[in-house]
N, C-alpha and C positions, 0 to 999 in steps of 0.2 A: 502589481497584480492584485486579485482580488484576495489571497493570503493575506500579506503584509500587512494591506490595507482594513481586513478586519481587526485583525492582531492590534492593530494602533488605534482602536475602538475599542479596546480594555476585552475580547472576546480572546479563549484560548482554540487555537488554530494546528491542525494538525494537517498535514498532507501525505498520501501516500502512494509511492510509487514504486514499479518495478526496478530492482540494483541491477542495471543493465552494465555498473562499471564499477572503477573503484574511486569511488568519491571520496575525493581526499579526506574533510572533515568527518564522513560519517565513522559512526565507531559501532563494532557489533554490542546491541545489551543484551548477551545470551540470554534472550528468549526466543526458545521453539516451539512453534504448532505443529499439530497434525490436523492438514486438512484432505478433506476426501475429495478426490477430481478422477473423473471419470470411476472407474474397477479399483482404484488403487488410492493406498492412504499416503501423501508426500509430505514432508517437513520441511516448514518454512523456518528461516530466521529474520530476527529484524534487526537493519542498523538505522542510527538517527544523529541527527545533526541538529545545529539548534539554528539559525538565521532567521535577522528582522523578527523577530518577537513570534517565528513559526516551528513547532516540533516537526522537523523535516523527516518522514520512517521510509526507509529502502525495503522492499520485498526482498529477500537473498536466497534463492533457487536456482539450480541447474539449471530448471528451463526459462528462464532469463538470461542469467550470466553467459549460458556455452554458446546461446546463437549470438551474441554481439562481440565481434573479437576486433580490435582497433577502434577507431572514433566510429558513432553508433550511425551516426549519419541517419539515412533513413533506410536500416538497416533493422529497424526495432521491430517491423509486423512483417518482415520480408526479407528474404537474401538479399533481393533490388526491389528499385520501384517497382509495383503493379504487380508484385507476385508473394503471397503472403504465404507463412510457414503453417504446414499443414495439421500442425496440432495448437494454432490460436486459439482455439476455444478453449481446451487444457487449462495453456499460459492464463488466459485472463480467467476463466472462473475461480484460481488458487490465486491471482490477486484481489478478486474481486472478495471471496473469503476472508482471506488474510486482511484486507481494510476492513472490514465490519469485525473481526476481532481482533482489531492493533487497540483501540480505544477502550477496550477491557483488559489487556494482559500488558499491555505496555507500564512503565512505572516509571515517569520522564519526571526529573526533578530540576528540568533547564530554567526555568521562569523563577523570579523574583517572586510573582504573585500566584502562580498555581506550581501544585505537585501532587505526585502519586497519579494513578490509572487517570483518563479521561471518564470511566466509567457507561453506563448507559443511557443517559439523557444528552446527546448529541444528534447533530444534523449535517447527514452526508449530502456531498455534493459531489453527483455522479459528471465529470466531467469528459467526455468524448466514449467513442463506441465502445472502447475498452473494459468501459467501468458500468456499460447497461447492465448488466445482471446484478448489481448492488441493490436495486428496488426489487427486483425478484425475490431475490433471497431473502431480504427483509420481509418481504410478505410469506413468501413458503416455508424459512428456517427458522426464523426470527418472532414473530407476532404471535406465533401461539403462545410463546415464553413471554409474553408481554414485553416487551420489546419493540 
């Protein structure tokens, strides 16, 4: 995939997704955000694993974790196929946050050749419907802070 494969091009590579499970290797790194979704301020955590030369970060929230119970199948945007859960925009806008401040508040000391925060000179890569609101926010939350 296209991770690994930058990783082995000397670039440091982060990826980040909803902890829809308990992923064996990840480990919680007590860091918590508050991010605002919707009326309400919700606290994220992040866990991370290290694989093929990628800082692997799990989103760890309730509204993740409590709708996927047994293998996630395709159980992840819906109870079943063709019926999605009625507060997805919720769900992804508190991921979509929480990626645009992992690469600030995180402090991954996995790599031989990089450590400490990613910081702010990074390039997201909004992969699938889930993660459109990451160029949003960068322009609405992000860019007046120079960013």
């Amino acid at each position: 995939g296209l991770p690994p494969a930058l990783a082995a091009r000397g670039h440091r590579v982060m990826t980040i997704s909803p902890r829809y499970d308990q992923y064996k290797d990840a480990w919680d790194t007590s860091v918590a955000l508050e991010v605002k979704v919707g009326d309400s301020i919700e606290i994220v955590r992040f866990f991370h694993c290290y694989k093929r030369g990628v800082d692997r970060v799990f989103v760890d929230h309730p509204m993740f974790l409590e709708k996927v119970w047994g293998k996630t199948g395709s159980k992840i945007y819906g109870p079943k196929a063709g019926l999605d859960y009625l507060d997805n925009e919720l769900r992804f806008s508190l991921l979509c946050q929480a990626a645009l401040e992992a690469p600030k508040v995180l402090n991954l000391n996995s790599s031989n050749y990089f450590s400490g925060p990613y910081g702010e000179d990074v390039l997201f890569i909004a992969n699938d419907w889930h993660t459109a609101l990451i160029p949003c926010y960068l322009k609405s939350m992000y860019q007046s802070r120079g960013i």
